[in-house]
C-alpha positions as CSV (number, residue, x, y, z in Angstrom):
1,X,10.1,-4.1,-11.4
2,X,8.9,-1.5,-8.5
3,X,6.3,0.5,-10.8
4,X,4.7,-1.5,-12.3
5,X,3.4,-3.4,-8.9
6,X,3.0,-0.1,-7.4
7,X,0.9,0.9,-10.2
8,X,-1.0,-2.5,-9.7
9,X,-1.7,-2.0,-6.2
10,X,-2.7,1.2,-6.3
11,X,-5.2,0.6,-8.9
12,X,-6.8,-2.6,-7.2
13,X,-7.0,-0.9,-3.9
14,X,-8.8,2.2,-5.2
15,X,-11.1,-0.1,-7.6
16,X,-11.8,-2.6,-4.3
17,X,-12.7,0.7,-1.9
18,X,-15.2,1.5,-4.9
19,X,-16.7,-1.3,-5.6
20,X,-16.9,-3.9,-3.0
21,X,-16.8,-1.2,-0.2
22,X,-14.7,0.2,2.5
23,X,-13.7,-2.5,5.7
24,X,-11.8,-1.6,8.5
25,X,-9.3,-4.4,9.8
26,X,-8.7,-3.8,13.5
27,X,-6.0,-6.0,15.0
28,X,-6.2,-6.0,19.1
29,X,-8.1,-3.1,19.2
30,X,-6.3,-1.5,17.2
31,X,-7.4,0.3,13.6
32,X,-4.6,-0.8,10.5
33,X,-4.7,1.2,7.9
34,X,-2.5,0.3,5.1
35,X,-0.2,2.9,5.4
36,X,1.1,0.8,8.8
37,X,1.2,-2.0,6.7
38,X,2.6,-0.8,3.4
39,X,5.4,0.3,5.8
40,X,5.6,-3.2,7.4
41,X,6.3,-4.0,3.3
42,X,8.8,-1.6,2.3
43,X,11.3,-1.9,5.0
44,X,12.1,-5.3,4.6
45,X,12.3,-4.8,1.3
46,X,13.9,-1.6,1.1
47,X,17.5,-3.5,3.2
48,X,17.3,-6.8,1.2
49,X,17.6,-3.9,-1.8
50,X,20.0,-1.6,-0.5
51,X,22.3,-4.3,1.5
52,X,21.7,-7.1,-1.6
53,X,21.3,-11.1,-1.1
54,X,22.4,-14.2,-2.5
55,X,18.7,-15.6,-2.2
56,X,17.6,-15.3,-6.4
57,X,13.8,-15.4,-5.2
58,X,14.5,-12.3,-3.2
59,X,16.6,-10.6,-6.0
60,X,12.9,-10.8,-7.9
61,X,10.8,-10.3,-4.7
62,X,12.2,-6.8,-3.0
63,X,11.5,-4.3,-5.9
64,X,7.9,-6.0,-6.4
65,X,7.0,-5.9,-2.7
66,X,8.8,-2.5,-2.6
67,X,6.3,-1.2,-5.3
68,X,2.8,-2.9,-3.2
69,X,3.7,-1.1,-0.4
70,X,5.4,2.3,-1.6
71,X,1.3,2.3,-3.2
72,X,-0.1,1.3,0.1
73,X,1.8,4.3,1.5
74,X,0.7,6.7,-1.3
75,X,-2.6,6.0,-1.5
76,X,-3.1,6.1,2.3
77,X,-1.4,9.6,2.3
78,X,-2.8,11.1,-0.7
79,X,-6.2,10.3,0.7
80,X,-5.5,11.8,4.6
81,X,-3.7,15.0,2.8
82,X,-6.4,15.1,-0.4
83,X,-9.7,14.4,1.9
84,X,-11.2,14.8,5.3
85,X,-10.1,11.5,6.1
86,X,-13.8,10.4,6.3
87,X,-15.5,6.6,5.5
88,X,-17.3,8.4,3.1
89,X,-13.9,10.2,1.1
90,X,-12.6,6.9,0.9
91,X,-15.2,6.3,-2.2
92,X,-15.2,9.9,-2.9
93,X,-14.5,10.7,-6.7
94,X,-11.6,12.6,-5.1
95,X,-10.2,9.9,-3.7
96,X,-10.7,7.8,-7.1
């Protein structure tokens, strides 16, 4: 339930940098990456997994939304630690 959307995500992120291209989303000024909002992701779904709910939806919800943003986080940290951290080593076949 958590790898295989991780898997997923990681996969259609990488494929959407090469393809379609790379687009910055800036929020007040401000430059998200989706490492900020992979983490925005796997909080909320990291409690509703370690404290448990009654809600059923969530039961099935958490791990999946745990696994999109755990591959948010990995691919935005694989690609500062891997790469130069460039526009250009986003599409690098590194980075792929």
């Amino acid at each position: 339930m958590i790898l295989l959307p991780l898997l997923a995500t990681f996969v259609a992120q990488r494929l959407y940098l090469h393809l379609v291209r790379v687009q910055h989303i800036h929020a007040a000024g401000y430059l998200l990456h989706h490492l900020f909002t992979g983490t925005l992701i796997v909080i909320p779904s990291a409690f509703i997994l370690a404290f448990g709910t009654r809600n059923r939806l969530l039961t099935f919800l958490a791990p999946a939304a745990l696994g999109v943003g755990s591959a948010m986080i990995l691919d935005e940290l694989v690609y500062l630690v891997a790469t130069k951290a460039t526009d250009n080593d986003y599409i690098s076949p590194l980075s792929f």
